[in-house]
C-alpha positions in Angstrom: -31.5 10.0 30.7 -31.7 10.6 26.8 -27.8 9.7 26.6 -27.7 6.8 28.8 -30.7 5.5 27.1 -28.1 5.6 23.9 -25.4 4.5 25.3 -27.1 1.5 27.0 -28.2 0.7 23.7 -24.8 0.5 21.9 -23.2 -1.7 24.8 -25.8 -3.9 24.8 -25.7 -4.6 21.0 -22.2 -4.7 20.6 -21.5 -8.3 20.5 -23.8 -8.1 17.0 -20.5 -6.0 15.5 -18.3 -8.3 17.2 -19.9 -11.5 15.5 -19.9 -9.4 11.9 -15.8 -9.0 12.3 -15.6 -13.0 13.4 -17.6 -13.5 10.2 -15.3 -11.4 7.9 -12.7 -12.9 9.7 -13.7 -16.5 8.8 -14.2 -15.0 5.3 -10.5 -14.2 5.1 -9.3 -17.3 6.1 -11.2 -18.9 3.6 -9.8 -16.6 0.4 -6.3 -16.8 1.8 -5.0 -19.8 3.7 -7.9 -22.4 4.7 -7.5 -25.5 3.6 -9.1 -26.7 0.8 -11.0 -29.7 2.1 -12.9 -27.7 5.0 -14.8 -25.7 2.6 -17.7 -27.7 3.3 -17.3 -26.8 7.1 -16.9 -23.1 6.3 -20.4 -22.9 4.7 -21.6 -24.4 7.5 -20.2 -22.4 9.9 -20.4 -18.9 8.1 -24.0 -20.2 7.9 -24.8 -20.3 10.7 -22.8 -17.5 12.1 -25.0 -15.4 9.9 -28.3 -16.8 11.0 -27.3 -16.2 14.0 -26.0 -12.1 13.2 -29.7 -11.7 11.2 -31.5 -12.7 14.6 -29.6 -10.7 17.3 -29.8 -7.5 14.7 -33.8 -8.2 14.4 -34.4 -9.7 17.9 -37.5 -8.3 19.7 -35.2 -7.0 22.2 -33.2 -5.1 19.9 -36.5 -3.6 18.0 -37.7 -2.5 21.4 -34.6 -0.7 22.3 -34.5 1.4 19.3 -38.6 1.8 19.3 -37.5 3.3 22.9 -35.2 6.1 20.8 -36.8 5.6 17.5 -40.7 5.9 16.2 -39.6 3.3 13.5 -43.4 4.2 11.3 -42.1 7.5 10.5 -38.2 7.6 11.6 -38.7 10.2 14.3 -36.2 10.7 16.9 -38.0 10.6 20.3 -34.8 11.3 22.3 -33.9 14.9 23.6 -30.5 16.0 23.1 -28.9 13.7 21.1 -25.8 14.9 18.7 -26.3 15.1 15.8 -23.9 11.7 15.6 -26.1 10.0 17.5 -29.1 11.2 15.1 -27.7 9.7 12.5 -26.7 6.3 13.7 -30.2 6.0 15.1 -32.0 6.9 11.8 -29.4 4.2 9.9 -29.8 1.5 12.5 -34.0 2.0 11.6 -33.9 1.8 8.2 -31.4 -1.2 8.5 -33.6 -3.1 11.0 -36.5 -2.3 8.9 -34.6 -3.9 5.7 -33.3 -6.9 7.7 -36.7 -7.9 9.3 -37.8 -9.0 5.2 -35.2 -11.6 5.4 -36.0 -14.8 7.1 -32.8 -16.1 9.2 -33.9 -19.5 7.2 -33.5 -17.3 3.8 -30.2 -16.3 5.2 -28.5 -19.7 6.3 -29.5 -20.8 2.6 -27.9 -17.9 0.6 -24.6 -18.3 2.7 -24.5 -21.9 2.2 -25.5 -21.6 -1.4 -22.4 -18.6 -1.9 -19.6 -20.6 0.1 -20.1 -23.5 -2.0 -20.9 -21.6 -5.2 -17.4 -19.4 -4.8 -16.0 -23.0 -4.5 -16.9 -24.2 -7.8 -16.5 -20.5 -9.4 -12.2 -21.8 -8.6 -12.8 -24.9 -10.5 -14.6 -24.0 -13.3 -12.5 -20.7 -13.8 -9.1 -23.4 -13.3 -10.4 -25.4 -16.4 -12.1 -22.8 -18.5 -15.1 -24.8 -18.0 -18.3 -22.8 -17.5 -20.7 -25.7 -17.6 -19.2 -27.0 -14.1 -20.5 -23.5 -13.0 -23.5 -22.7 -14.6 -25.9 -24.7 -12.5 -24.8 -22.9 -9.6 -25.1 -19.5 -11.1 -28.9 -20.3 -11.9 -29.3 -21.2 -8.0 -27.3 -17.9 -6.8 -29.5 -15.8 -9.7 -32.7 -17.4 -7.9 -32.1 -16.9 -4.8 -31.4 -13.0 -5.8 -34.5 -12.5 -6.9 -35.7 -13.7 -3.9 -34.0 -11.5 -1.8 -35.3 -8.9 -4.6 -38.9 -10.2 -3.5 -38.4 -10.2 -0.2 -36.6 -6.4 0.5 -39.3 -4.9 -2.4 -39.0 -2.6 -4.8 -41.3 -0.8 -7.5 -39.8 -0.9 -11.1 -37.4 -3.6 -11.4 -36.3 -6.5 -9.0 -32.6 -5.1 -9.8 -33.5 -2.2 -7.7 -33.3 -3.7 -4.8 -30.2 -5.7 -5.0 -28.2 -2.5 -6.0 -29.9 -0.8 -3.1 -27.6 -2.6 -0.6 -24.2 -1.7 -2.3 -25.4 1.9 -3.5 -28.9 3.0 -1.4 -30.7 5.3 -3.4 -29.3 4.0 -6.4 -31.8 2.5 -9.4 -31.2 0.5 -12.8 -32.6 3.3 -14.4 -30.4 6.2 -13.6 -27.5 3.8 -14.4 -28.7 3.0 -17.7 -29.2 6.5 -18.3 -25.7 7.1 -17.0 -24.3 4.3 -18.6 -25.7 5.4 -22.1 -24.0 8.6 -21.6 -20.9 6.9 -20.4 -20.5 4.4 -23.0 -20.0 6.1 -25.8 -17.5 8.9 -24.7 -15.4 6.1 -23.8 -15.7 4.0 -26.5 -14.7 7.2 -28.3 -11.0 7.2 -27.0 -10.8 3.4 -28.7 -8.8 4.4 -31.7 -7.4 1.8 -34.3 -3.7 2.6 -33.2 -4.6 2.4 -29.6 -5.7 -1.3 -29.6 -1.9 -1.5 -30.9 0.1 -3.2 -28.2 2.3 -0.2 -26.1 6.0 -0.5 -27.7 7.5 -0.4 -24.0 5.8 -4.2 -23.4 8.7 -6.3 -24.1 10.4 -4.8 -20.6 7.5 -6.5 -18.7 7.8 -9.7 -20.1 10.1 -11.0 -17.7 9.6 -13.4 -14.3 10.1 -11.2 -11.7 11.0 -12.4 -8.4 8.4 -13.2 -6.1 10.0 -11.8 -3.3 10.8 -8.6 -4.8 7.6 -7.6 -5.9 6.5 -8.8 -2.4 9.1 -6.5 -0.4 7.7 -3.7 -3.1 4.4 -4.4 -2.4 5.1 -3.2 1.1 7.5 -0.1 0.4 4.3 1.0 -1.8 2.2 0.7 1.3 4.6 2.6 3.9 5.2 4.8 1.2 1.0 5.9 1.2 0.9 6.0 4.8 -0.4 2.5 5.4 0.6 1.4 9.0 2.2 -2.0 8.8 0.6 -2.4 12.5 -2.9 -2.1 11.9 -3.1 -4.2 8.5 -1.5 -7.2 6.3 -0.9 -8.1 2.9 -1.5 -11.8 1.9 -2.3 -13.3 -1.3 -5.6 -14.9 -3.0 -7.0 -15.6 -6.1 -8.9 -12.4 -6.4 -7.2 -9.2 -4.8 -9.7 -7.7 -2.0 -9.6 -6.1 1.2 -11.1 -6.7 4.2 -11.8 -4.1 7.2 -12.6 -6.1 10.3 -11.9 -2.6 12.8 -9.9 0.6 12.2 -6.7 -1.2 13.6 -7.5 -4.4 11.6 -7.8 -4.3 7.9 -6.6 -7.4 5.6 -5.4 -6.7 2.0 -4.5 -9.0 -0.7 -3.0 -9.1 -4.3 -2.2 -11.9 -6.8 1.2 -12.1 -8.8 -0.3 -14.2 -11.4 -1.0 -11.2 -13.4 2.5 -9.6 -13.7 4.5 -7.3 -12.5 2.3 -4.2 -12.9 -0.8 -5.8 -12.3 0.2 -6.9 -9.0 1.5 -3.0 -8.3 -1.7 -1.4 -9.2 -3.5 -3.7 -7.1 -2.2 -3.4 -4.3 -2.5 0.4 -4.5 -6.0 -0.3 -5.5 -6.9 -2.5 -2.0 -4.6 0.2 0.2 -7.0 2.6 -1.0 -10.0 0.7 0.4 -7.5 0.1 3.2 -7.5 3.8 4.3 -10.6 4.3 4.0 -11.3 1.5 6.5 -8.7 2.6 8.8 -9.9 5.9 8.9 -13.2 5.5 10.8 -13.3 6.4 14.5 -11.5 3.9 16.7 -14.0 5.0 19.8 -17.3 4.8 17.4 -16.4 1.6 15.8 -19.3 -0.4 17.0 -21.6 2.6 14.9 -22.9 3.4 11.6 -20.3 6.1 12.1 -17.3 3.6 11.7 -18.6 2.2 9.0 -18.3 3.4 4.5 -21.3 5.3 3.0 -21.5 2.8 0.3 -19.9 0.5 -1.9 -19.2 3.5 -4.8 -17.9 5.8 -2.6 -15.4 2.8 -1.0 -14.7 2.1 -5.0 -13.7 5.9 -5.0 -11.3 5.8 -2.5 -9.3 2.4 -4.1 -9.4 4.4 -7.5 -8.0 7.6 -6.1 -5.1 5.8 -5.3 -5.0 3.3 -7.5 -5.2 5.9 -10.8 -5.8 9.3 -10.0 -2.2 9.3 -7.6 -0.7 5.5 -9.1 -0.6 6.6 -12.5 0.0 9.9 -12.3 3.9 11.2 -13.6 4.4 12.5 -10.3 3.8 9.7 -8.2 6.4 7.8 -10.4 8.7 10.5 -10.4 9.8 10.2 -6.9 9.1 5.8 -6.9 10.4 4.9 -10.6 14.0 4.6 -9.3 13.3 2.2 -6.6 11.0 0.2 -9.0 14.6 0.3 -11.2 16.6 -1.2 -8.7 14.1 -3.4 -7.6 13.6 -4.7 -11.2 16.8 -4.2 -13.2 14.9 -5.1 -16.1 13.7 -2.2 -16.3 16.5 0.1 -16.1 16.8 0.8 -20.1 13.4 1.8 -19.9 12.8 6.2 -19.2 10.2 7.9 -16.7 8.3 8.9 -19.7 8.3 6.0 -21.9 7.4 4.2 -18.3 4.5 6.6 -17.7 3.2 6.4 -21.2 2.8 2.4 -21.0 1.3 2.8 -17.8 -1.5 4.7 -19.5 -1.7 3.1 -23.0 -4.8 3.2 -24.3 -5.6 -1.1 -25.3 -8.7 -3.2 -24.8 -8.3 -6.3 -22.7 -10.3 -9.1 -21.5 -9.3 -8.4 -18.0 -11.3 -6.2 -16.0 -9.0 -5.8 -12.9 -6.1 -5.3 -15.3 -7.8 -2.7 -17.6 -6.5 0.7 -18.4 -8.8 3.7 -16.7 -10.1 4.2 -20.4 -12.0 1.0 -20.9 -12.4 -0.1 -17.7 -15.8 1.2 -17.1 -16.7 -0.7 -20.0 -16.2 -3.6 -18.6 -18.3 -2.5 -15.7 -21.3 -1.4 -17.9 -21.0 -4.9 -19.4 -21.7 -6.9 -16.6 -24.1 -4.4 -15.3 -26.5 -5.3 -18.8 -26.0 -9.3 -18.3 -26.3 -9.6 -14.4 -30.0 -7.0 -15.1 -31.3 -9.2 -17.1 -30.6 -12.2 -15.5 -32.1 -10.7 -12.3 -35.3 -9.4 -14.4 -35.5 -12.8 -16.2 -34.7 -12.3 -19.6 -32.1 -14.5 -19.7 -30.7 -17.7 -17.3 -27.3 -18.4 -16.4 -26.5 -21.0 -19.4 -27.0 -17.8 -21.7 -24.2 -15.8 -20.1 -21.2 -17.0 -22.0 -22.3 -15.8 -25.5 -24.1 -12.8 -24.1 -20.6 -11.7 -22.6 -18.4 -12.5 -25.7 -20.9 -10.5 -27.9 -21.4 -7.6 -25.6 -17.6 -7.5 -25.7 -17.1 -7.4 -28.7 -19.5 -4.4 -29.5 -18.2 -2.4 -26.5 -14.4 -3.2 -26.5 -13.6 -4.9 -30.0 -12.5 -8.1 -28.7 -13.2 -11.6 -28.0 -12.1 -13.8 -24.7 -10.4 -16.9 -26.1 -12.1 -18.9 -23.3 -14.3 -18.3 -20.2 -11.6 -18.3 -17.5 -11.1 -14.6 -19.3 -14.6 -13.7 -19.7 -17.3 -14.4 -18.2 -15.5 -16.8 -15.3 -12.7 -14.1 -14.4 -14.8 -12.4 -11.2 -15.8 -14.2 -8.1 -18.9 -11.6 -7.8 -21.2 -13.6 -9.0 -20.6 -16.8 -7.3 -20.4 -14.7 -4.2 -23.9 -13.3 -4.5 -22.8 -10.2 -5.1 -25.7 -8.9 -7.9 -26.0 -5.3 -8.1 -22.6 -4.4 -6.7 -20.3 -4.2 -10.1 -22.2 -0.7 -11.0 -20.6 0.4 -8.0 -16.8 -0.2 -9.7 -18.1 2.4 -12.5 -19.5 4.7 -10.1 -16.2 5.1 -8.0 -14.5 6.5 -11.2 -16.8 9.1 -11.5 -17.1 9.7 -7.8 -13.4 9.5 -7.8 -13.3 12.2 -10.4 -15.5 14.6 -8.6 -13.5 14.6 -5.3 -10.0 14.7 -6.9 -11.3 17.9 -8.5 -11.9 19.4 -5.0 -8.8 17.9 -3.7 -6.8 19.7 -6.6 -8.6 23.4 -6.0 -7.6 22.9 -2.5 -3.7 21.9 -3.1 -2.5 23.5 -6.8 0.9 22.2 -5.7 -0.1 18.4 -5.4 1.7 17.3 -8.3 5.3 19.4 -6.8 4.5 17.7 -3.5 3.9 13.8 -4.6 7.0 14.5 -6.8 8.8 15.1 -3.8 7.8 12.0 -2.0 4.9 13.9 -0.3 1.4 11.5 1.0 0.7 12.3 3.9 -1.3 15.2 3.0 -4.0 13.5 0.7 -4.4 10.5 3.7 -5.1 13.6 5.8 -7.4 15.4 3.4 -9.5 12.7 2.1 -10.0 11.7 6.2 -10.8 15.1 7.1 -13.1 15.5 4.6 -14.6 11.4 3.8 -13.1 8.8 6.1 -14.1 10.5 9.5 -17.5 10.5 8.5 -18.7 6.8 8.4 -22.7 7.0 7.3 -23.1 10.4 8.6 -24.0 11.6 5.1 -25.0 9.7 2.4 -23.2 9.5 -1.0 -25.2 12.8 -2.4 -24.4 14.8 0.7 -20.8 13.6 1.4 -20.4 14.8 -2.2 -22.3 18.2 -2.2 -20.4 18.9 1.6 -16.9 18.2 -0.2 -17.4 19.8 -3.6 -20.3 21.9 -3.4 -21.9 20.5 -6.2 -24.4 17.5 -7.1 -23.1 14.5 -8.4 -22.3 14.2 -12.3 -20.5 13.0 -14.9 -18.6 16.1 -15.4 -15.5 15.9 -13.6 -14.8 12.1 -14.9 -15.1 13.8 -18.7 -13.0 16.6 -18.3 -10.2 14.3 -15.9 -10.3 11.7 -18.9 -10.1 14.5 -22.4 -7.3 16.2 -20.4 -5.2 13.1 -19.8 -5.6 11.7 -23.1 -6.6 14.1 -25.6 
């Protein structure tokens, strides 16, 4: 009775996850190959497709199937028997109906609306440098935050609650006080001689075919053990990924950045792609097929993205197909190669930063997009607030806002309280690779070799299986028997570049 109770319950609601993968669907379409004119339809459509998602996941029928499995008051699990799977999908789906029913479905028609057409003039204003066009509608997004920041609650800062979706548990608090401690040991590692450009730059500044980097793009995916079957690489504006199931994830990269640049992320998105791919094919309509947070899916892009991408092993076996691939680079050795990779320079670019400064960036936007939330500032504020906040943590200056504070579509996607999450994933990342390492000593001889399968493997046996079973602090006390800290991130970054 208790399991058919469950199972009832998950084939009844399963068209909700269905209508969540049209949506991201839809959201695809619109980064990579809608047409321009319909965006004004799109809003409209994703609109309503999410008023209609918010009232099927907070329906009265679906309340009262849970209550029937669920004492929603207290969280206590009234079925018998249930595994301990089962547990934990019904404790998540409680406190995520319990979050959802603050949010009016007329609140949530609005705020889709209002980010459709925001991320819409986000493009123009970042194509003409021209953060007036956008400012207006980064007051309205900003607004409408801090209503959702009402509406959800919270008990020290309205911030709280916005973060709490990307990172539950998470405060502004403990990031400031993480972020002090961060700050400074970075900024540390900013020498005079390392804002010098790398000596090896000249061998990049070259137009490198399109097509090549394209047919390299996908030589670096089969060569991580990303199945061609289950995923594609397109092209947007912004690089992102997109898991619609575990046999449907959409990744995407932009040349405009150059030739490494477009390398690093694409390794950056194939890590977010594994991690979607590794959830359970048979659970996938569960909390169990779905990421523990936002930090710990940051983690998992910049494992592979810097941890394995610019490590000298990984370009020990790959630099000589990046050689033939790019002639231009043939005069240039492995280690000269490896050092540029890892050159030590501030840049305006956060996406494009080396693994030194770009948690600075991160820590940056965190301080502006708090005190916009809080109200100590409003959107027309931002552009001066970002140049001088860059210049105290990085030493530099954007020569216009298309490379400062217009460069991420975050904001005009609503997305307040997710960039802590970027910095958290480095030190998350950190902390994992360190367990990863005890468990193979050889990993450097093995990648060297052309060896990949056996980090995909580990990182599913011991993360991507799980979906929400465990929450960030007990995926990360389960795989490295300790708390979470700064730590590991310290000693990964003094060892690589002191």
């Amino acid at each position: 009775m208790s399991l058919s109770l469950y199972e009832n319950f998950v084939e009844k609601f399963t068209h909700i996850r269905l209508l969540r993968q049209i949506e991201r669907l839809l959201k695809w379409d619109y980064e990579t190959c809608m047409p321009v004119a319909a965006v004004e339809i799109r809003a409209k459509q994703l609109a309503y497709l999410n008023g209609l998602i918010h009232q099927e996941s907070t329906s009265q029928a679906y309340r009262s199937g849970l209550e029937e499995m669920v004492d929603l008051a207290t969280g206590t699990i009234k079925l018998a028997g249930v595994s301990p799977i089962e547990a934990s999908n019904l404790t998540i789906w409680s406190k995520d109906l319990l979050r959802l029913t603050r949010l009016p479905i007329s609140f949530i028609e609005t705020f889709t609306a209002a980010k459709i057409n925001a991320v819409k003039v986000w493009k123009q204003a970042k194509l003409s440098s021209d953060f007036s066009l956008f400012s207006p509608w980064l007051q309205k997004i900003v607004d409408l935050n801090k209503k959702q920041a009402d509406l959800l609650g919270y008990v020290d800062s309205p911030y709280d609650a916005l973060i709490d979706l990307y990172e539950p548990g998470m405060t502004a608090s403990t990031l400031s006080t993480i972020f002090d401690d961060l700050a400074p040991f970075l900024s540390s590692f900013i020498k005079k001689e390392a804002i010098q450009d790398s000596p090896y730059a000249a061998y990049f500044d070259h137009d490198f075919s399109a097509e090549d980097q394209r047919k390299f793009n996908q030589l670096l995916l089969d060569t991580i053990n990303v199945p061609s079957t289950c995923t594609r690489l397109d092209f947007s504006v912004h690089p992102f990924c997109m898991g619609m199931h575990p046999t449907d994830v959409r990744l995407t990269t932009h040349l405009g950045g150059g030739l490494l640049q477009n390398i690093f992320a694409v390794l950056h998105e194939a890590g977010h792609a594994l991690y979607e791919l590794g959830f359970s094919k048979e659970a996938w309509n569960t909390p169990a097929a779905q990421p523990i947070s936002m930090a710990v899916h940051e983690s998992q892009s910049r494992w592979w993205e810097v941890m394995i991408g610019h490590s000298l092993p990984f370009w020990t076996y790959i630099y000589p197909t990046l050689q033939a691939y790019f002639p231009q680079l043939k005069g240039l050795s492995l280690s000269n190669f490896y050092q540029h990779i890892n050159h030590i320079k501030p840049s305006c670019i956060r996406i494009y930063a080396d693994e030194v400064t770009y948690p600075l960036h991160i820590i940056l936007r965190f301080e502006i997009e708090r005190q916009l939330i809080e109200g100590n500032i409003s959107a027309a504020d931002v552009p001066d607030l970002w140049n001088n906040k860059m210049k105290d943590l990085l030493g530099i200056v954007p020569d216009n806002d298309a490379m400062g504070c217009l460069q991420d579509t975050h904001w005009a996607s609503g997305s307040f309280g997710y960039f802590p999450t970027y910095a958290l994933g480095n030190i998350y990342a950190a902390q994992y690779f360190t367990a990863f390492s005890a468990a193979f000593p050889d990993w450097k001889v093995r990648v060297a070799g052309g060896s990949f399968l056996f980090i995909k493997e580990w990182l599913h046996n011991n993360i991507h299986q799980y979906g929400r079973r465990y929450d960030t602090a007990e995926s990360m006390q389960r795989v490295t028997g300790q708390s979470i800290a700064l730590d590991a991130y310290k000693d990964y970054i003094t060892k690589k570049y002191r």
